[in-house]
N, C-alpha and C positions, 0 to 999 in steps of 0.2 A: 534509235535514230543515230545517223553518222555525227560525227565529230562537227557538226555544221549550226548556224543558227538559222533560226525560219526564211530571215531573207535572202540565205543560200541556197535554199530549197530550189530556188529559178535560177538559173544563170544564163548568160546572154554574151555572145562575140558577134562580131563582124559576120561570121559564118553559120554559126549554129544559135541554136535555142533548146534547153532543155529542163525538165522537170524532174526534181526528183521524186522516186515515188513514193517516199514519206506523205508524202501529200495526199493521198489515197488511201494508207494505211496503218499510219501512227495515228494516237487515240492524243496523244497529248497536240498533236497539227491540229487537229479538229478541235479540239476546248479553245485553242489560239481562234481558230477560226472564229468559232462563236463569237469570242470577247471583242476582235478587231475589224471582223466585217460585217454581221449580222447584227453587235448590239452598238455599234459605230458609226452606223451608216443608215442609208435610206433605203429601206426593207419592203416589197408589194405586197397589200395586205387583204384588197378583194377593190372590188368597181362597184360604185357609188349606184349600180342599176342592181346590184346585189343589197341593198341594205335601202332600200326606195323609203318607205315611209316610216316614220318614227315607231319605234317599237321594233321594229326589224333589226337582228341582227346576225352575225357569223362568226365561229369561231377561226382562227389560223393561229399559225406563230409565226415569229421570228427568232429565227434560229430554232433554238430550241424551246424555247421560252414564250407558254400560251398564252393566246388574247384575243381578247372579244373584239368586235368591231360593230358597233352599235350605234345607232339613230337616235337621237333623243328626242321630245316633245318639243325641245329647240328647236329642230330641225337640222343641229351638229352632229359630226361626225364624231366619236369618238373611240380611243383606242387604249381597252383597259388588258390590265395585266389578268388571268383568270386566274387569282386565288382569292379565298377568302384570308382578309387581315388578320382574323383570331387565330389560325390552326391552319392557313395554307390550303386547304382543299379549293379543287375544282370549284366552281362557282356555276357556269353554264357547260355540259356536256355535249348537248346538240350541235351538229356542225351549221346549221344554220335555222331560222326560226324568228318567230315574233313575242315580243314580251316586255313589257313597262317595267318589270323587276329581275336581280337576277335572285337565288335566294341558296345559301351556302345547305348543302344536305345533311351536314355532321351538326351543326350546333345551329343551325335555321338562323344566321345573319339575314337580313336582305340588303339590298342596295338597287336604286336608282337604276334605267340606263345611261347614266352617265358616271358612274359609280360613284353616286353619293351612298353614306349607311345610314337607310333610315328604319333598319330596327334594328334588335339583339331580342329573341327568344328567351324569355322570366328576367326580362332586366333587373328586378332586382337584385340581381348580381352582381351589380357591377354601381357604383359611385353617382350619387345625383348628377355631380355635375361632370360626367365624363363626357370626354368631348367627341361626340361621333364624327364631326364634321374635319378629324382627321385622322379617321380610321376608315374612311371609304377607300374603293379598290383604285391602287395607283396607276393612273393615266401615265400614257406613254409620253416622252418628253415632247415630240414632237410630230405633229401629224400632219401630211400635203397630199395636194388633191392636183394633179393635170391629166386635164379632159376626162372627167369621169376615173379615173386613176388612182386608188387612194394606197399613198403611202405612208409608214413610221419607220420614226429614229429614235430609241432608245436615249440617245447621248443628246443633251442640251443645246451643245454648241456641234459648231463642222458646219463643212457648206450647205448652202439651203438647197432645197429640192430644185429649184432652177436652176441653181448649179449644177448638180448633179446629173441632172436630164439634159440641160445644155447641149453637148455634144452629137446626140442624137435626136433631140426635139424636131427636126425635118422630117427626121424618118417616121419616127411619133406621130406628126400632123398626118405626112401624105399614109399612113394607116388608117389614119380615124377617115382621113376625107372618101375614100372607098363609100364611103355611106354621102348621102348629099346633104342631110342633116350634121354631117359630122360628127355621130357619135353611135353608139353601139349598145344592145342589150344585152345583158350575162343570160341563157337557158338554163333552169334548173332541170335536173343538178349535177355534180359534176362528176366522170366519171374517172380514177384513178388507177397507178400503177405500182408498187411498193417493190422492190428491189435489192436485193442482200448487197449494197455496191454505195461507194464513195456520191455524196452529191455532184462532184465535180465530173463525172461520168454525162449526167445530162446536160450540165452547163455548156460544155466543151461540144458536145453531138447537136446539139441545135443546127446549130450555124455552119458546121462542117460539110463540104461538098465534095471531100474526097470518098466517105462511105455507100453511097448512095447504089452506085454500079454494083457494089460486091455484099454487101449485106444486105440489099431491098432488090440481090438479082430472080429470085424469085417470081419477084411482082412483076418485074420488067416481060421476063418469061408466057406468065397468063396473060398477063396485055396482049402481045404477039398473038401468041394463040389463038386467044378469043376476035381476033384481028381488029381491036383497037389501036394500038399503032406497032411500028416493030420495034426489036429492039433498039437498032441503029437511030430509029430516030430521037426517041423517048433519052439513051446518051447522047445523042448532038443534043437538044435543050438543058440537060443538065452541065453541059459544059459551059452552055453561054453564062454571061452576067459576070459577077464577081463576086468578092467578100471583101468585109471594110470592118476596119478597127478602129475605135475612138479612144481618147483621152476619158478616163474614169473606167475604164472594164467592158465597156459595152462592145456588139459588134454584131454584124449584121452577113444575113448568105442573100444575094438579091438577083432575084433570075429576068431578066428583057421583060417590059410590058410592051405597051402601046396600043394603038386604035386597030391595026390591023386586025378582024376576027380569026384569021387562021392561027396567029399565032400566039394572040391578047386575051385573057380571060376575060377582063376588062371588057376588051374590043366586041367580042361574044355575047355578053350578056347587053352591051350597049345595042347590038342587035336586036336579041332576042327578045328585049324589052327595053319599046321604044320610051317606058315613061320614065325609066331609068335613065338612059342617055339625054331626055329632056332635063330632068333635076339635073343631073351632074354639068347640064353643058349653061344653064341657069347659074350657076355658081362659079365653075370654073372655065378658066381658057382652055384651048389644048393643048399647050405644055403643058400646064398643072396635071392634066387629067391624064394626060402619056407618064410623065413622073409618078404619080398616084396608081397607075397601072403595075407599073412592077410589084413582083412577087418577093415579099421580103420577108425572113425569118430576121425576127429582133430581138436580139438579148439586152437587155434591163440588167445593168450588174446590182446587186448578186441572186436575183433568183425568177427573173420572171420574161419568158417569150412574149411576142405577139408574133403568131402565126394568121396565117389565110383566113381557118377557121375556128382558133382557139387562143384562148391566154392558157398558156401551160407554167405553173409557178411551182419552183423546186421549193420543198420541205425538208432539211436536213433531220435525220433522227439519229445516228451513230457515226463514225465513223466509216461504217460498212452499210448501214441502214438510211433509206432514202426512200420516201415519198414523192409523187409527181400528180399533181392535178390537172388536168385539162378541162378550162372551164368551156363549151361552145358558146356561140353567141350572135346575136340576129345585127346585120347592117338596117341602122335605124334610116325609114324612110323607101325603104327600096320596096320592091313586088315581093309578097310571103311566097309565093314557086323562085325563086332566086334564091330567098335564104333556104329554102328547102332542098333544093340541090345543093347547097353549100352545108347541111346538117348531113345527107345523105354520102357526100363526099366525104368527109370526114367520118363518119363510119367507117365506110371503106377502105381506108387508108390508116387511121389511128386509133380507131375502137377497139375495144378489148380482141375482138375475133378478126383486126381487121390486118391488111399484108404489109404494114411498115411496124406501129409500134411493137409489138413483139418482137420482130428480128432485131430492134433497139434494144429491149431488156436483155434479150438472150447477151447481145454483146458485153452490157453492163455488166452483166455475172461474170462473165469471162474474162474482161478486165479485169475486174478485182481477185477472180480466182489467180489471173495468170501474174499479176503485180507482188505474188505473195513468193516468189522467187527470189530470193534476194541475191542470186549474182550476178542481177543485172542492176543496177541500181536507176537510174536514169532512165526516160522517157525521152523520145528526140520530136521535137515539134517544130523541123524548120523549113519545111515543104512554104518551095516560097521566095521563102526570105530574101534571098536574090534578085528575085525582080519584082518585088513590092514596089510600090510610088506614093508619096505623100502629093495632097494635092493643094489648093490653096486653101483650103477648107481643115484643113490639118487633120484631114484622115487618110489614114492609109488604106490603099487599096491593092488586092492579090487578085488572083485568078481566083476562077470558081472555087477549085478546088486547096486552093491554097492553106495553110492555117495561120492566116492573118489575124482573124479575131480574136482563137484561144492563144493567138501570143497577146493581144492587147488583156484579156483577161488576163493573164498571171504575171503582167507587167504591175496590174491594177493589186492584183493579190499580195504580191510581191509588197507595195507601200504600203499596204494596208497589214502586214503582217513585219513590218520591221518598223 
């Protein structure tokens, strides 16, 4: 690493924005990372339609660092570290599942789902009056829930998850309200993509409206073709909208909605299904439901989308090694041929065979292959910059294609890592 410390890694003028790309490739950035934004912060850990009735649970991590996400006979949420307290092993191996016990496989501990330890295998072993009831599996310091949304924080203290969501909590609603019920099912199960490449590669490509034309021209291509629309036009819609950067990391790509059906997906299905546009027009005005209509790609700092048709939540595993989950999921309350054109689309476009994510990994590898250059050292991110505008809402806003967000990201990185 240069002569710099982590919170030089970004720097920032009047003019430019740049990263350097230690950030991507030093193995000591990344333990920093773990410790200051992954076990420090407010981390997405699965949705509450995943883990429905007690006994039900799912594994994930944060950061690095495994945990169960388990329903208890309470009907609490909770968020346990997965090892066992005698020797450390795994505890639950399934990524997802139902089960009143977890039960360690090396020395058969069990524990509660909520990790209390209510055995030890030949306890005779071990001291009459040893105290089990503080050797169960350690809960995570803090656990929050908005709108079906369940996150943890590792670290005790720091701002609360209202805080932390604050900034983007509008965008959050007018997502959920898509549905007229206001909330969402997760479809099992979920289908992922693993990548030899920095986590910061996905984070950064979400929201990004500069790649679109040249890495997904392909797709553009077969559309033509197949005379679904032409090229030109399928680029005029990606141009429209803008991106928006918030305070705390977050940041959003948001393309035109509204009632119109030619141009409103919204507008289309308010069409195409009239019992649809009854719920939605029951609950909401028409501003709300034009607002609500735009197509928004939302980054959750540090690891979690909400896309159109999916929560896609990054998993750090190296430095160069990176997991991506894409959970689909049903709009609660609407017509099953709606979400089924909305599963179907999503095939199409981000399933393993389908014509966007791939041409996304493919670049991810290349990124990291091509970062490994070192006499370039720097990364220039200020497409933009220039003519951004803060509005009264104190977000800033870019053109579509600008990178407004991943400068709010590594602004956020930035305090978070000095």
């Amino acid at each position: 690493m240069p002569d710099l410390s982590l919170g030089d890694l970004v720097k920032e003028t009047q003019d430019t924005f740049e990263v350097n790309t230690d950030v991507y490739t030093n193995p000591a950035v990344f333990e920093s990372e773990m410790r200051n934004i992954f076990e420090r912060g407010w981390v997405f850990v699965a949705h509450e339609s995943q883990v429905p009735e007690p006994g039900d649970y799912k594994t994930t991590s944060i950061g690095t660092q495994p945990v169960v996400v388990s329903r208890h006979e309470d009907g609490q949420i909770y968020v346990l570290l997965n090892r066992c307290r005698h020797r450390g092993t795994v505890v639950c191996r399934a990524e997802v599942g139902h089960s009143n016990y977890f039960r360690c496989p090396y020395h058969n501990w069990g524990y509660a789902n909520d990790g209390t330890l209510v055995g030890m295998a030949m306890a005779h072993g071990w001291k009459e009056d040893f105290d089990k009831s503080a050797w169960g599996l350690k809960r995570v310091a803090r656990v929050g829930i908005y709108r079906g949304l369940i996150f943890a924080d590792l670290a005790e203290d720091g701002p609360s998850l209202e805080e932390h969501l604050a900034p983007v909590r509008p965008y959050i609603d007018a997502w959920f309200d898509r549905s007229p019920l206001g909330s969402i099912s997760v479809i099992p199960t979920a289908h992922k993509y693993p990548y030899p490449g920095n986590w910061k590669w996905q984070a950064e490509n979400g929201h990004d409206g500069y790649h679109g034309n040249y890495v997904h021209e392909s797709w553009q291509r077969v559309l033509d073709r197949a005379g679904e629309a032409p090229v030109r036009d399928i680029r005029k819609y990606r141009a429209d909208g803008c991106t928006r950067g918030f305070v705390g990391g977050h940041g959003l790509l948001e393309r035109p909605g509204g009632l119109n059906p030619a141009a409103s997906w919204t507008g289309r299905m308010m069409v195409k299904f009239p019992e649809y546009e009854r719920a939605l027009r029951e609950k909401f005005d028409d501003d709300h439901i034009e607002f609500v209509s735009a197509r928004r790609n939302i980054f959750i700092f540090p690891n979690l989308y909400l896309f159109d048709t999916q929560l896609r939540v990054i998993n750090p595993l190296a430095v160069d090694s990176t997991e991506v989950y894409l959970y689909v999921y049903a709009l609660d309350g609407v017509p099953a041929e709606l979400n089924e054109g909305r599963y179907r689309a999503h095939e199409r476009f981000y399933g393993p065979s389908g014509f966007g994510a791939p041409d996304d990994v493919e670049i991810f590898v290349s990124n990291q292959s091509g970062v490994r250059a070192r006499g370039v050292e720097w990364a220039l991110m200020s497409r933009g910059l220039h003519r951004e505008t803060t509005n009264d809402e104190g977000e800033v806003v870019g053109h579509s294609t600008d990178e407004t967000p991943v400068r709010s990201l590594y602004r956020q990185w930035k305090r978070c890592m000095q």
